[in-house]
N, C-alpha and C positions, 0 to 999 in steps of 0.2 A: 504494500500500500504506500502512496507516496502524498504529499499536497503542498501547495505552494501559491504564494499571494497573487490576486487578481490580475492576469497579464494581459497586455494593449493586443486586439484581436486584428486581425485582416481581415474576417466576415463581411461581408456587406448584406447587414439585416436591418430590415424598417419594417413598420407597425403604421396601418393605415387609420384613418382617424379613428374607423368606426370601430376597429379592433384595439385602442389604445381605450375608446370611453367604453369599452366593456369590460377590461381589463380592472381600470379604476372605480367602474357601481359595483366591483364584488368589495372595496374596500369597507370592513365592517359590517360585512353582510353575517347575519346573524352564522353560530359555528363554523364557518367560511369551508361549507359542504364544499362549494364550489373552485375554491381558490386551487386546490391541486389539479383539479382535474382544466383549469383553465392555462396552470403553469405545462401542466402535461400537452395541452393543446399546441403551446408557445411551440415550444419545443421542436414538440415532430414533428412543425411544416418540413424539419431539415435532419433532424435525428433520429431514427427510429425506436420507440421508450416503450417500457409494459406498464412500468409506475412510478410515480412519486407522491412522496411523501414530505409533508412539512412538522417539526418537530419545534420546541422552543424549549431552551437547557437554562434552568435556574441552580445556582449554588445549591448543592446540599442535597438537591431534589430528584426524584424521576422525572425524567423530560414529558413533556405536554403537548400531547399529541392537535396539534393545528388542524391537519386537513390531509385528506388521503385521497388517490383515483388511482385506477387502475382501468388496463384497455381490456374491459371486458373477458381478464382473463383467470380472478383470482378473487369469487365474491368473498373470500376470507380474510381480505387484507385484514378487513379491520381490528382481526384477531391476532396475524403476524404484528402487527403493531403495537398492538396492545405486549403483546410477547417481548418485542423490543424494548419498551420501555420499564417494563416488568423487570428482566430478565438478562437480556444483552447489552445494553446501551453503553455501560464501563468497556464493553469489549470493542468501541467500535471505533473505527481508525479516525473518525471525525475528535472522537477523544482530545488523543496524540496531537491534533491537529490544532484545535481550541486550546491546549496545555502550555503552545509555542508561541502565544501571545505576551511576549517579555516589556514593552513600553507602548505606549500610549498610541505614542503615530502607528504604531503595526494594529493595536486593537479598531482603527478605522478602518482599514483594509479589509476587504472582502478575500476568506479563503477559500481555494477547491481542495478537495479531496476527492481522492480517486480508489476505488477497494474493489477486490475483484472476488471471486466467489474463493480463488486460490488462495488469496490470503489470510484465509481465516482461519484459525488453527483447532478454536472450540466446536469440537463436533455438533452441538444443537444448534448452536447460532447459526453454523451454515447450514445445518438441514434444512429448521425451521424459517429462515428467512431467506435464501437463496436457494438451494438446491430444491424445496419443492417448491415454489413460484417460478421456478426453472429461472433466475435470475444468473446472467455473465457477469455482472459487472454493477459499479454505482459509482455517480460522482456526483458528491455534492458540495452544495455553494453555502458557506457560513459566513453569519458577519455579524459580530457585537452589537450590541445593544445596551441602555443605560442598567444601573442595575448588577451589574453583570453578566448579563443575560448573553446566549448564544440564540441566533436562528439560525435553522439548518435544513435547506430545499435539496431533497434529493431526488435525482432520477435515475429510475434505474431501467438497465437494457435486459432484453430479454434475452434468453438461450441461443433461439433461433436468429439474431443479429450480431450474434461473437462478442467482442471485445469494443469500444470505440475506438473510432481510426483519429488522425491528430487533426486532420480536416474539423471531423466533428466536434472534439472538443475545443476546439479554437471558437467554434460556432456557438455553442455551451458558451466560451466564456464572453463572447463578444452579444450576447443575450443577457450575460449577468447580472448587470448594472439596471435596468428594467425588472426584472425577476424581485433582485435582493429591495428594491425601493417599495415593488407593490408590495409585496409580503411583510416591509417592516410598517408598511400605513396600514395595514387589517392589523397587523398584531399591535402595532397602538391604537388603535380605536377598540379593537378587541378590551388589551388593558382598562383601559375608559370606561368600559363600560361594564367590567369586571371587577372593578377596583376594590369597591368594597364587599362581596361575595369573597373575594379571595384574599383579602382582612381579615374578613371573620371566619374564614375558614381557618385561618392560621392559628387566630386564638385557639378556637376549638381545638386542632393539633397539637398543639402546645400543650394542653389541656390533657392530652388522648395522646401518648408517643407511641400508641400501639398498634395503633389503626396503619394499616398500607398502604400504598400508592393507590389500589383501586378505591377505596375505602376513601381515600383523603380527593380524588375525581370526584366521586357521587358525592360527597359532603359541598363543593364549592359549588356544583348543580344544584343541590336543593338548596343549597342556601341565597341562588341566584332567583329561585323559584320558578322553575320549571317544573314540569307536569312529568309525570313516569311514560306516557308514550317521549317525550325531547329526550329526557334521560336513557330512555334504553337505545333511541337512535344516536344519540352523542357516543355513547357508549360499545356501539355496537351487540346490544346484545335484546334477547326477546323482553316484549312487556313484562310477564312475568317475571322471569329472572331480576329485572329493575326493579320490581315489587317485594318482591326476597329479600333482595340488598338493602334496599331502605327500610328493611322492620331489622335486619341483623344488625345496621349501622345504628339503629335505633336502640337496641342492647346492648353494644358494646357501646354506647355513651350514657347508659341508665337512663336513657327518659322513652315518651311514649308518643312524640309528636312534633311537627312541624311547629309546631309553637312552643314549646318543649327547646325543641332544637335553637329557633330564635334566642329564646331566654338565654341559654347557655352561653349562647356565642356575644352576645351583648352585656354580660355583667362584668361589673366594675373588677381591673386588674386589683385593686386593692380595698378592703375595706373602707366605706364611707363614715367619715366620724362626725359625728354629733355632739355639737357644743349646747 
């Protein structure tokens, strides 16, 4: 696996009006269902892709799964994904790649990263994320954020397309700079409009070190107040099962309710004193 800062492209790629203002109304479009599968579109006018995936890396955290598409060839991404962030994420060469941010001016720079299915060395990770989505290859585009925050747009190529040739990744990076802009105005407006759900989620965490990365997803949904059909589609998983989850989440924090819940996450860090 190898990655290396944003390099000046030879491409000669343009975006016609109507394809630039559709680009920009998914900005903040509620879970930005759409936002992968519109970066995937970008793309393969000129590189042939199966999926990408958008991810967001907070200190300390499980990465936060953004937005995911596939071409029609893997209705289970949204499980491999789930699995990624679950599971593999510390393994993955975008890691290494985000670790080599040493001063300030480099943390502006937009990085690629390039990982092929050869490089992997942990037997599940490449089953479960490459070898059965029959995935060759990924290269993805990272770029800082305030925060600390990493985002990280991947695409990845399919089996039957090999490896990328250096044509195309030239073409990848000479796209970059439009990719990494739209992606960081949804995921600040995302932010915005998440702010205080993921506050108060935190408290509650704080509160709860026991709860899991899935466990700690469904907590900043309901506390966002979404409904169990948005939560099992955010989530990727059936109504039901989202119904299970929020009566189990509901045990392992001792209470009995969505109001319950409110209380919890909104009481005073410290005792209020009375004179």
């Amino acid at each position: 696996m190898e990655y290396w800062p944003l390099r000046v492209s030879n491409s000669d790629f343009r975006l016609s009006v109507d394809e630039t203002v559709s680009l920009l109304s998914r900005v903040g479009e509620r879970q930005g269902k759409m936002l992968a599968g519109d970066m995937l579109k970008l793309v393969s006018t000129q590189v042939p892709l199966a999926q990408c995936t958008i991810f967001a890396y907070t200190p300390n955290r499980s990465p936060q799964i953004i937005s995911f598409a596939d071409r029609a060839r893997m209705p289970q991404l949204s499980k491999i994904s789930n699995n990624y962030a679950e599971r593999f994420y510390s393994l993955d060469g975008n890691q290494q790649a985000m670790a080599t941010r040493m001063t300030a001016s480099t943390s502006e720079r937009v990085l690629v990263q390039r990982q092929s299915v050869e490089d992997i060395v942990h037997r599940d990770y490449r089953r479960i994320c490459y070898e059965l989505p029959q995935i060759s290859e990924r290269v993805a585009l990272l770029t800082h954020c305030d925060g600390g925050r990493w985002l990280s747009v991947n695409l990845y190529r399919g089996r039957e397309h090999g490896h990328f040739s250096v044509n195309e990744i030239d073409f990848i990076e000479h796209a970059a700079p439009l990719v990494i802009q739209i992606v960081r105005l949804h995921y600040r407006a995302y932010l915005e409009a998440n702010e205080m759900p993921a506050l108060l989620s935190e408290r509650v965490i704080k509160m709860c070190p026991e709860l899991t990365r899935r466990d700690q997803e469904l907590l900043q949904l309901m506390l966002a107040g979404y409904d169990v059909e948005t939560i099992s589609s955010s989530m990727g998983i059936q109504g039901s099962s989202a119904a299970t989850y929020i009566k189990r989440l509901y045990r392992k924090l001792g209470i009995s309710g969505q109001r319950e819940l409110l209380a919890l996450a909104i009481q005073p860090k410290w005792p209020v004193m009375l004179h």
